[in-house]
VOGU-3710 file (C-alpha; in Angstrom, 3 decimals, decimal comma):
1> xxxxxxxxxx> -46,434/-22,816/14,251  -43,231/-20,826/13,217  -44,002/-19,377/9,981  -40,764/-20,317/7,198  -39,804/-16,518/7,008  -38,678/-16,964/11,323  -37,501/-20,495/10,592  -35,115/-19,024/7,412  -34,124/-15,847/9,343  -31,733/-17,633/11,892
11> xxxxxxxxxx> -30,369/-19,663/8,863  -27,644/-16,946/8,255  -26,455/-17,399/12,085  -26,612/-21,026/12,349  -23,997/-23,406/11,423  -24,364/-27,128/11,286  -22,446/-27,916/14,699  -20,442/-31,580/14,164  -20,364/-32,879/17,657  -17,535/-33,983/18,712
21> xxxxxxxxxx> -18,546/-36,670/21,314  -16,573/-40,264/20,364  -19,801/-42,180/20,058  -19,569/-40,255/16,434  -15,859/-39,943/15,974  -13,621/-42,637/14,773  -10,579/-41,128/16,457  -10,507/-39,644/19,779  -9,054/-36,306/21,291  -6,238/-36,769/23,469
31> xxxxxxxxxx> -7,273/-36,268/26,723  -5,575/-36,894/30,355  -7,543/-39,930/32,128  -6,184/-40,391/35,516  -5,524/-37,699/38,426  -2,211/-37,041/37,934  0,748/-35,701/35,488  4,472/-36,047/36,379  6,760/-33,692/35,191  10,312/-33,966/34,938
41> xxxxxxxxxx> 12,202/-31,128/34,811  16,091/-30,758/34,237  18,120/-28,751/32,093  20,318/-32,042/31,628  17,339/-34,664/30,993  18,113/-36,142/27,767  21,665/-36,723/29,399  19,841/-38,941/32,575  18,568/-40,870/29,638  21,610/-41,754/27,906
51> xxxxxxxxxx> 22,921/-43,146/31,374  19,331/-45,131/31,945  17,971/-47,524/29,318  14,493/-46,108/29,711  13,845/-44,111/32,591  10,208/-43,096/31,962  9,429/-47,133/31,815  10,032/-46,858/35,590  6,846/-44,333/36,214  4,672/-45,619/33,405
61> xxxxxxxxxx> 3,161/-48,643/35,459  2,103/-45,714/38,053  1,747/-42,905/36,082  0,571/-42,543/32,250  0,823/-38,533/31,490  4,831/-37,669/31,755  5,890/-34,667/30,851  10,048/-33,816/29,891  11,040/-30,164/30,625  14,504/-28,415/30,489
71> xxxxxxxxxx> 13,299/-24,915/30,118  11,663/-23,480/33,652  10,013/-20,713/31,161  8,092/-23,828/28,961  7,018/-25,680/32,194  6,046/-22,312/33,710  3,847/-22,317/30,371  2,476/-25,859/31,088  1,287/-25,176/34,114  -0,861/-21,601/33,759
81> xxxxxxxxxx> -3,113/-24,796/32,300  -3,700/-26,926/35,022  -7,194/-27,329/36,042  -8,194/-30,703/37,819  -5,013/-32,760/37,915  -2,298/-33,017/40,733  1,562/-32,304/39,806  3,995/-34,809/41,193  7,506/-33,011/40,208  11,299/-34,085/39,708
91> xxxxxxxxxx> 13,773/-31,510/39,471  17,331/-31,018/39,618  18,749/-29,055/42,742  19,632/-26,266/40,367  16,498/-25,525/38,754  14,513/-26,822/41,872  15,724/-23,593/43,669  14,578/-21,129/41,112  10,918/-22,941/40,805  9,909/-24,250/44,308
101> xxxxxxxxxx> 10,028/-21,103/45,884  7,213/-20,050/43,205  5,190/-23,500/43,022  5,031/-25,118/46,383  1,790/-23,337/47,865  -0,054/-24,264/44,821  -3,140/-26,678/45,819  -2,302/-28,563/42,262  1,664/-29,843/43,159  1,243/-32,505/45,192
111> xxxxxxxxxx> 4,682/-33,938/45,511  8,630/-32,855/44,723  11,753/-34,692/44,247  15,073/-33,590/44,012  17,212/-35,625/41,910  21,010/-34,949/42,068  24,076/-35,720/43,696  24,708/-32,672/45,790  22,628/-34,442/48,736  23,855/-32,946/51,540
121> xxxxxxxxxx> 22,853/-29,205/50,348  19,169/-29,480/49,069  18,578/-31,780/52,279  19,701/-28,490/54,124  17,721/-26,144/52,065  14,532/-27,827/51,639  14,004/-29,374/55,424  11,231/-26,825/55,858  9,222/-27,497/52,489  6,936/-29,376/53,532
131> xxxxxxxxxx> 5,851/-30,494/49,972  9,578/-31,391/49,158  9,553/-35,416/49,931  13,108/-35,784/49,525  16,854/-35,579/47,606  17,655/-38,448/46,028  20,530/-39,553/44,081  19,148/-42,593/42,282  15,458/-42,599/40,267  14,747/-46,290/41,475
141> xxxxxxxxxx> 14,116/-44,356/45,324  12,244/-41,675/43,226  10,192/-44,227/41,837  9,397/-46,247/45,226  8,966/-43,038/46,796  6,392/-41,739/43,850  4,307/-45,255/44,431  3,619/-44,815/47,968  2,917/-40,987/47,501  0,437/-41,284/44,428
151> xxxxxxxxxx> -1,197/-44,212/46,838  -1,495/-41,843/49,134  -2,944/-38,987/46,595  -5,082/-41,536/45,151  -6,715/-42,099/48,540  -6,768/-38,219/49,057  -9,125/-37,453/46,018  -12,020/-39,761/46,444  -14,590/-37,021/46,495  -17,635/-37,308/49,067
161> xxxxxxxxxx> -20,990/-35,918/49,271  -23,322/-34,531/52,056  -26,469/-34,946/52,603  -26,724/-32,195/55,209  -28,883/-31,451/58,222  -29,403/-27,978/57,360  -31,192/-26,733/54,318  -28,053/-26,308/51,442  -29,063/-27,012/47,751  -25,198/-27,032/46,942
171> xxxxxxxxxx> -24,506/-30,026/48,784  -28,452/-31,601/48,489  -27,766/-31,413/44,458  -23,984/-32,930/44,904  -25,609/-35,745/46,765  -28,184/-36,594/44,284  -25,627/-36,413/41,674  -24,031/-38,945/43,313  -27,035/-41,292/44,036  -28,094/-40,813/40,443
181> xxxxxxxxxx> -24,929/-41,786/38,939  -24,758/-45,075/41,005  -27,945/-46,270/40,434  -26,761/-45,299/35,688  -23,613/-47,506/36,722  -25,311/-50,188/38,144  -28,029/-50,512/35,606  -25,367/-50,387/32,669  -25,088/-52,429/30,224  -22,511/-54,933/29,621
191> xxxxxxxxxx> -20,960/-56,798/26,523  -18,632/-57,508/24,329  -18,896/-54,926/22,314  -18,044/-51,330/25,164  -15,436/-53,724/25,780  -14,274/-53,780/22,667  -14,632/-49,832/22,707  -12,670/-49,446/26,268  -9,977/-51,193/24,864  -9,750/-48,810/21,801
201> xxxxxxxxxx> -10,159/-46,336/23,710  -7,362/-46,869/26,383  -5,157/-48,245/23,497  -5,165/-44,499/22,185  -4,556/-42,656/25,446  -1,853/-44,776/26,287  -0,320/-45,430/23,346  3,051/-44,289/24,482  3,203/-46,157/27,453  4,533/-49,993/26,958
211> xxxxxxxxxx> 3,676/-51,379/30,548  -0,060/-50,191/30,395  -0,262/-51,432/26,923  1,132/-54,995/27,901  -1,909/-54,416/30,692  -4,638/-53,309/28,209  -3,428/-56,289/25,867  -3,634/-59,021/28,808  -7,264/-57,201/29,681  -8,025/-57,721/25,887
221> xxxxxxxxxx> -7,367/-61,752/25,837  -8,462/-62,691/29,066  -12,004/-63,209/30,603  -13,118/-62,672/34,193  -12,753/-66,511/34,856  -9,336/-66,001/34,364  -8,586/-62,207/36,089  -12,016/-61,537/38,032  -13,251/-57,868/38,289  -12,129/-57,089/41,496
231> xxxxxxxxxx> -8,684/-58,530/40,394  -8,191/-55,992/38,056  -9,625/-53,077/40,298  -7,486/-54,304/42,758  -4,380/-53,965/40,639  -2,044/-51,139/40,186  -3,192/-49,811/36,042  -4,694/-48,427/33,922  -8,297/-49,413/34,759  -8,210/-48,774/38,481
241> xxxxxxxxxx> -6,660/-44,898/37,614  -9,189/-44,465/35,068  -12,147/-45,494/37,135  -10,839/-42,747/40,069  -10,189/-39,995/37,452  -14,274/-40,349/36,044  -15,457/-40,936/39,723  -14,306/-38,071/41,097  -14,807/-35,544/38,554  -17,754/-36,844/36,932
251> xxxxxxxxxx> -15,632/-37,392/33,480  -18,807/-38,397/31,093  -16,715/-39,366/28,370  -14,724/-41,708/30,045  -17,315/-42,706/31,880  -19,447/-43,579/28,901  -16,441/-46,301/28,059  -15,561/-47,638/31,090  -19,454/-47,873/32,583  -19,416/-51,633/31,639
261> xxxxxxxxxx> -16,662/-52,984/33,988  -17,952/-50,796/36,686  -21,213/-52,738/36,376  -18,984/-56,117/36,076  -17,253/-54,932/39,384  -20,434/-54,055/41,456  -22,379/-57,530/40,234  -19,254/-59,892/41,177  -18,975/-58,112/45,226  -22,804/-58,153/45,016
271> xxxxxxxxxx> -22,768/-61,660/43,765  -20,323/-62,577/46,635  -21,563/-60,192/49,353  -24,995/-62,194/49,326  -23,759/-65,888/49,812  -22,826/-64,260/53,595  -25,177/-64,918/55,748  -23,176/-63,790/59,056  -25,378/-61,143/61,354  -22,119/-60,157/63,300
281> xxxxxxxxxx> -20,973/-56,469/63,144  -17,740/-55,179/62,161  -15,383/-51,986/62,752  -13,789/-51,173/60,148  -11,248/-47,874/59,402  -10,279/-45,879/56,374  -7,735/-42,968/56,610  -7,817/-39,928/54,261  -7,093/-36,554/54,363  -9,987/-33,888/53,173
291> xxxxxxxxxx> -9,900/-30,449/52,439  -11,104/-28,212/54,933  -14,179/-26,947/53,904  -15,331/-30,221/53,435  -14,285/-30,933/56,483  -16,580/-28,245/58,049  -19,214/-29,380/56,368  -18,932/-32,640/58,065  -18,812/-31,452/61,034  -21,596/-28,907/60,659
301> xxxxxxxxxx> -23,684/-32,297/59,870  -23,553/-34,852/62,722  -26,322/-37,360/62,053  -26,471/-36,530/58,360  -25,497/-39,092/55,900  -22,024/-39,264/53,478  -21,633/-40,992/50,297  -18,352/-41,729/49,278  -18,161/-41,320/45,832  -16,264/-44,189/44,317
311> xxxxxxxxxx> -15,675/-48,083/45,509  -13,917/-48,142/48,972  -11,175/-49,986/50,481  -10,972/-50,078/53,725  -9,131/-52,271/56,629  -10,179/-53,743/60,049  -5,986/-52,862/60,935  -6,582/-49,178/62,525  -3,122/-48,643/63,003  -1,853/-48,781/59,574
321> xxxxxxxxxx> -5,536/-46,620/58,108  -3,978/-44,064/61,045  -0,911/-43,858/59,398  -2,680/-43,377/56,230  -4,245/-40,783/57,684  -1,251/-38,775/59,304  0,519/-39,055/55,833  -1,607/-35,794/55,254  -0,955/-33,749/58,255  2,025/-31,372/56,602
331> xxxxxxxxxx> -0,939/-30,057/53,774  -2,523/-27,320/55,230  -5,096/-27,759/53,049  -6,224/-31,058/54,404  -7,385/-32,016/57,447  -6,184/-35,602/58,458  -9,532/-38,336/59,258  -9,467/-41,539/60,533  -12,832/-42,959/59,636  -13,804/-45,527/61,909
341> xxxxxxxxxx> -17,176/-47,444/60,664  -20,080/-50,151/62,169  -20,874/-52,505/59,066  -22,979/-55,786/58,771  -23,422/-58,015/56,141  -27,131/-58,011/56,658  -30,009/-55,474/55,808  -27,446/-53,220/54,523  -28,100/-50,871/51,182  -24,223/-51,371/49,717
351> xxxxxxxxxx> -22,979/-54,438/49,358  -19,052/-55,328/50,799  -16,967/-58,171/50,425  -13,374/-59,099/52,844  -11,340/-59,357/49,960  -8,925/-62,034/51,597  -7,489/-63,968/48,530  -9,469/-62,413/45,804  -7,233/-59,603/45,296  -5,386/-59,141/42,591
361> xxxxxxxxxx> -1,943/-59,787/44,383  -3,820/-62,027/47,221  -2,414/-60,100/50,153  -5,109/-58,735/51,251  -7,009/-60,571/54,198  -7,340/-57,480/56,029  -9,016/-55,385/53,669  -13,067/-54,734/53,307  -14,288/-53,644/49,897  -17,152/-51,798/49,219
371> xxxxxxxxxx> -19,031/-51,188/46,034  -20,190/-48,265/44,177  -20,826/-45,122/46,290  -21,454/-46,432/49,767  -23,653/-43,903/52,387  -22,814/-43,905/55,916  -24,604/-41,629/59,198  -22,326/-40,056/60,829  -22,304/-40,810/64,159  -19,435/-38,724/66,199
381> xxxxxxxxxx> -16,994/-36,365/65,054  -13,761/-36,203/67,522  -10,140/-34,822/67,985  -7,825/-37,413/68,751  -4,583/-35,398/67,816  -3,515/-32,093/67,013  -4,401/-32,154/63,547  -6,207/-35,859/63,212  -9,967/-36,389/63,906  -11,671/-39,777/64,263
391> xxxxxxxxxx> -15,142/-39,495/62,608  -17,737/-42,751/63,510  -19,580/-44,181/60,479  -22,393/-46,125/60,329  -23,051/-48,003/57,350  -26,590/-47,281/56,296  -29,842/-50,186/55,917  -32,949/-50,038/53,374  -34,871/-48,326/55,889  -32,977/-45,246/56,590
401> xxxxxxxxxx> -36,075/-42,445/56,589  -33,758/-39,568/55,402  -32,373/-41,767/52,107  -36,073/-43,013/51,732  -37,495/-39,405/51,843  -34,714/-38,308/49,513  -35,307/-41,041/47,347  -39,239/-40,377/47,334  -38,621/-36,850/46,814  -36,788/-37,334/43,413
411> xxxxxxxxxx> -39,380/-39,981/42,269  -42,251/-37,712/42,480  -40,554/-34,495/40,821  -38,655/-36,229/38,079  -40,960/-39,531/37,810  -40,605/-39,257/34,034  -37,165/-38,398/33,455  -34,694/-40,659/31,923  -31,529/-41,030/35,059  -29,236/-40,189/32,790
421> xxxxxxxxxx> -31,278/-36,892/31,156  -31,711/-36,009/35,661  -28,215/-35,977/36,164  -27,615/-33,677/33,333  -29,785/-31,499/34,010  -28,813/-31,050/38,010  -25,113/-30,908/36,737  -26,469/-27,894/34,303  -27,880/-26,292/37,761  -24,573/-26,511/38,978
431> xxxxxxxxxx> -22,905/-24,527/36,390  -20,822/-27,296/35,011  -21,275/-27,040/31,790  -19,221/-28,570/30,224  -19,868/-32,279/31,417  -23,728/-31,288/31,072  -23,419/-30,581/27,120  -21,556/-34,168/27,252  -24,230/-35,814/29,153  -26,719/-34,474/26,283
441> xxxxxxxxxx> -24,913/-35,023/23,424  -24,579/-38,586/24,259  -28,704/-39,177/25,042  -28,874/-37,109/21,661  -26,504/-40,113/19,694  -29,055/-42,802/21,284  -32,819/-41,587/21,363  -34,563/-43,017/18,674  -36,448/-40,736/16,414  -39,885/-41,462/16,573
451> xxxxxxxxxx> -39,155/-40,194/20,487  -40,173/-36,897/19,520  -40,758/-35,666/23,155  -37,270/-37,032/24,330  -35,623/-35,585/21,393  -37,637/-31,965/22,179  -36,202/-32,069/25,631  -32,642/-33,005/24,786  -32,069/-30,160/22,326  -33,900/-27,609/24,308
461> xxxxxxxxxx> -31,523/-28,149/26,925  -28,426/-28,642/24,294  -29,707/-24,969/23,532  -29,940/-23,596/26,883  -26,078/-24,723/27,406  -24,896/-23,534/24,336  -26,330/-20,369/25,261  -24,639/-20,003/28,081  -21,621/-20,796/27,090  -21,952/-17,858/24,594
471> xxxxxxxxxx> -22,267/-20,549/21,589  -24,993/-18,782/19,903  -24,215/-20,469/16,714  -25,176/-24,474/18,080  -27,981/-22,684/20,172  -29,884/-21,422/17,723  -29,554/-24,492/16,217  -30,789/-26,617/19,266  -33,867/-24,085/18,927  -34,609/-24,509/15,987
481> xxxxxxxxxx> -34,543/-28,430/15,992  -37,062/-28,080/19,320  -39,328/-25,737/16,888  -38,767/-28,117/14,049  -39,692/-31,541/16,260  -42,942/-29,493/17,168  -44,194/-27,967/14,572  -44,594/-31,431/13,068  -46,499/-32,320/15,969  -50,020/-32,731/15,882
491> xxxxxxxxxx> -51,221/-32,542/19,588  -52,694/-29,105/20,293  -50,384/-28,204/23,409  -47,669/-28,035/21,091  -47,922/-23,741/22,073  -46,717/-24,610/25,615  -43,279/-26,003/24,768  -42,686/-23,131/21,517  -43,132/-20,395/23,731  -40,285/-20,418/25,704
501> xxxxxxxxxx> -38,160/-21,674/22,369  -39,029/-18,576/20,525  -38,466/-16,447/23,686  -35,061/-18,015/24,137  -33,966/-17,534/20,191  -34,904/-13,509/20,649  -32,770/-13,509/23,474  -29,900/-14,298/21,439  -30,607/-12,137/18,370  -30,933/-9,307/20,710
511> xxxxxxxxxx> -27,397/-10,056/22,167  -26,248/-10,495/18,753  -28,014/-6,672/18,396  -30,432/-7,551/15,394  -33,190/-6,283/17,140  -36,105/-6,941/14,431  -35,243/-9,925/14,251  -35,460/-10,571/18,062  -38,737/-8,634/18,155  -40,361/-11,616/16,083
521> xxxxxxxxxx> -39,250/-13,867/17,868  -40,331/-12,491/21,159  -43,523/-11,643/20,006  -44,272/-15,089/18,673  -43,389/-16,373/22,501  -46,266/-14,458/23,079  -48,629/-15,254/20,849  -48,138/-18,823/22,082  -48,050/-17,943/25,562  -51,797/-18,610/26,199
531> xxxxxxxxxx> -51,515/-22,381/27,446  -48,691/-20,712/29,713  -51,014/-18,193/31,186  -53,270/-20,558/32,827  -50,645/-21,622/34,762  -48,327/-18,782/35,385  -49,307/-15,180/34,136  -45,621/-13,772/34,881  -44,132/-15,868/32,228  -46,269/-13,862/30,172
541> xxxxxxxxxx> -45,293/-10,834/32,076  -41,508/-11,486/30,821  -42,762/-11,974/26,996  -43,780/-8,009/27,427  -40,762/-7,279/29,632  -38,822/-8,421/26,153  -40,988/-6,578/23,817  -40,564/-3,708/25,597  -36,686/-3,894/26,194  -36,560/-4,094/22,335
551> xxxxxxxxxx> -38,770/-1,034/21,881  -36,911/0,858/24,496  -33,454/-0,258/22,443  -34,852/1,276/19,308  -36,567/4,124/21,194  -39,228/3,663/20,812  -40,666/5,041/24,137  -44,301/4,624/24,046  -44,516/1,503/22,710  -41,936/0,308/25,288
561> xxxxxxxxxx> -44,414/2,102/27,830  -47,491/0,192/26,738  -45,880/-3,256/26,885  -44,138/-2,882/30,326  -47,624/-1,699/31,948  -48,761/-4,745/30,454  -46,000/-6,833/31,601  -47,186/-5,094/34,964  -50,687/-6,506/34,602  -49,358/-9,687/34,556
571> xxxxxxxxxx> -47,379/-10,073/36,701  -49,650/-8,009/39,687  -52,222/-10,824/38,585  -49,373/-14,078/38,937  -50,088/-16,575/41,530  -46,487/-15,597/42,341  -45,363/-12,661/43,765  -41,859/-11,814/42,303  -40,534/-8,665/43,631  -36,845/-8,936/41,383
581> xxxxxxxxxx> -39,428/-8,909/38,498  -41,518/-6,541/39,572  -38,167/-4,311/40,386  -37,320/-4,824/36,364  -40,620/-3,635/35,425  -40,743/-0,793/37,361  -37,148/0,525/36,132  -37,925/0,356/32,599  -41,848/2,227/33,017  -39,629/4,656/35,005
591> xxx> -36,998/5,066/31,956  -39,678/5,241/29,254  -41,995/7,879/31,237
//
């Protein structure tokens, strides 16, 4: 147990951290929730609105984040802080010729217009920007223009995993990630009340935009007997952009609100996908360009399986999902697919519905929808054209062996962990830590406290990404709250899971160069490292790595020397042979000799 002079001698470096997940707040942060921002720049702009009523109102039903510019140098600005969202532009000819030039082999612009009267010239000078979509002299061709390209961008982004042939944790843990997050969604809850919260919610972030408002209000008063789930999904607003935005970058915090109508949407094409009882089987296409390297992947994986990661639309018309697809041949960071796929309504692990009339615009008889995250085998990868590849899909059954070993292999090593608590933590393997300290701020808000174990767990890996994020302040904190939940434990293996917390706290005093202080700390891990040491005897060997790094700091040489030949003993005696350790050990004996 921790004696109260460790526990008080962090106090002084420890602040209280107020997390600022919304399950707590009241108000939200403003944040972007869809893929894309438009920007308008023109040195004239406020004089296009005096001539229009309210330009904007023309975007806003496609589009909710506008931005106005009429200085290049405060857009240039704007833009140095892009990170995940695509740029759909609208210049004037004037200012369009000092920016383009600088912009247009950025991966994050997507689209340009040119809005101005001097047709003729920009036509001229732009013909070979391939990014440039046109020079218009009206916005209501802008506009139409800007629908069928953010369509098209829309399509673009739906993110897809691999489950590859060849041995590639990368793309095994983006694949789990995916089948993880389906099988959160589609055991959500839903009620009244996170819809209640959605609606808050997307009343803040669009609070400046009247036509998704109107939408938000209508979603607000009506119930699905009166606008069904796939109605709305179907339907050009707010919830269909906000569903892509969270899908594809795994945006927690939206998808903590919006988790409920997914649910609703997968239960109503479930609902409807299994009063078919037709064994016929159906082609099906879907066009979409991908980057590159994903494309590579793909192809470096015939026979493996691909998860889309988001519902799918998709048409039994191959001419116009070819066109789709050709609509990306001028990126040279795409590679243009025409997806051609084998379905049946039987035996099959994702459920699809024809949408016919249940669209929301009931247009649609050609179209094939299916749910959350649907995995196909890839069957043949082809080129049909120069820079166009038809790619054979096979929608997957229940008995696929390499989804039911997948699946069997993430039972048995994470058979007790919570889905949601799994998917953090693989997302902290990644490196993304940011949506990893979301993911575990949110189980923090809603384990109960008698789950000591759970609660252990969540802040010890709370600490471990505060850490490395260079927080120290929150992770001491996080380490102290795991030493706090156990030392009020009374089962006797309580030693096992303090070790490592003590270890990790002197790591961060010794960065923070109070080296005593660290030295306790490290030694403690040690003292409690005896349940470890059955198991492992080169965790143990690290504990006297540490001690002796400290001593060596405060040169101390033959103490150093005496814990680093211990560290030594260990680890020559692990059931593990580590050379990188080993290496480590032997650098510091040789420093200290």
């Amino acid at each position: 147990m921790a004696s109260e002079n460790l526990k008080n001698s962090i106090h002084s470096k420890v602040e209280n951290p107020i997390f600022t997940t919304d399950i707590q707040r009241h108000k939200f942060e403003k944040k972007i929730v869809e893929n894309f921002i438009l920007i308008w720049l023109d040195k004239n702009i406020y004089e296009t609105f005096e001539q229009y009523e309210n330009p904007l109102q023309l975007f806003q039903l496609y589009i909710n984040t506008i931005k106005l510019f009429s200085n290049p140098n405060e857009f240039y600005e704007f833009i140095q802080n892009i990170k995940e969202e695509k740029l759909f532009i609208i210049t004037s000819g004037t200012i369009g010729e000092k920016i383009i030039p600088q912009i247009e082999t950025q991966t994050y612009v997507h689209s340009i217009y040119i809005y101005c009267n001097n047709r003729e010239h920009y036509e001229k000078w732009t013909k070979d920007i391939q990014k440039v979509k046109g020079v218009y002299t009206d916005l209501q061709s802008i506009r139409d223009a800007f629908r069928r390209d953010i369509r098209q961008a829309n399509n673009d982004l739906i993110s897809i995993s691999i489950l590859p042939n060849i041995n590639s944790n990368e793309l095994k843990q983006s694949f789990i990630c995916s089948l993880l997050l389906k099988e959160i969604l589609i055991h959500s809850e839903s009620n009244e009340q996170k819809k209640i919260d959605f609606i808050e919610y997307s009343h803040f972030h669009y609070n400046e935009n009247f036509s998704q408002l109107n939408i938000i209000n209508q979603f607000k008063n009506n119930t699905y007997n009166q606008i069904s789930p796939i109605e709305w999904y179907t339907r050009e607003c707010f919830i269909y952009s906000m569903i892509n935005r969270t899908l594809r970058l795994y945006d927690i915090e939206i998808l903590n609100k919006i988790s409920f109508f997914i649910y609703d949407l997968h239960e109503q094409i479930k609902y409807l996908h299994m009063k078919i009882n037709d064994n016929k089987k159906l082609i099906v296409y879907y066009g979409q360009g991908i980057l590159n390297e994903q494309f590579n992947q793909l192809y470096m994986n015939i026979n493996g399986l691909i998860c889309f990661n988001n519902f799918l639309l998709t048409t039994i018309n191959k001419e116009s999902s070819y066109v789709f697809a050709k609509q990306s041949e001028n990126d040279i960071n795409l590679v243009c697919i025409l997806f051609q796929i084998e379905i049946n309504y039987l035996n099959t692990l994702c459920p699809f519905i024809k949408l016919d009339e249940l669209d929301y615009y009931h247009d649609t008889d050609q179209y094939i929808l299916f749910s959350l995250n649907p995995i196909f085998q890839i069957n043949k990868i082809e080129r049909i054209e120069n820079k166009l590849w038809q790619i054979n899909l096979i929608l997957i059954d229940n008995n696929n062996n390499k989804l039911k070993d997948l699946t069997y292999t993430i039972q048995k090593k994470y058979e007790k962990s919570n889905k949601f608590y799994l998917l953090g933590q693989i997302i902290f393997e990644m490196n993304d830590l940011i949506k990893a300290k979301y993911i575990f701020e949110i189980l923090l808000q809603n384990t109960m406290k008698n789950k000591q174990k759970n609660l252990y767990n969540i802040h010890r890996m709370l600490g471990r990404i505060n850490q490395k994020m260079n927080n120290f302040p929150k992770a001491l904190f996080h380490y102290q709250e795991c030493i706090n939940i156990q030392s009020s434990s009374h089962t006797s293996s309580k030693d096992f899971l303090l070790s490592p917390t003590f270890a990790a706290i002197g790591a961060i005093l010794e960065k923070l160069g109070d080296y005593n202080e660290a030295m306790k700390y490290f030694q403690q891990a040690l003292n409690h490292s005896h349940y470890i040491t059955e198991f492992d005897s080169s965790i143990t060997a690290i504990f006297y790595i540490n001690i002796g790094r400290i001593f060596y700091k405060q040169k101390q040489n033959l103490e150093a020397q005496k814990n680093f030949q211990l560290a030594l003993k260990f680890q020559q005696n692990a059931r593990i042979h580590d050379d990188n350790l080993l290496t480590e050990i032997n650098y510091y004996l040789a420093k200290v000799s």
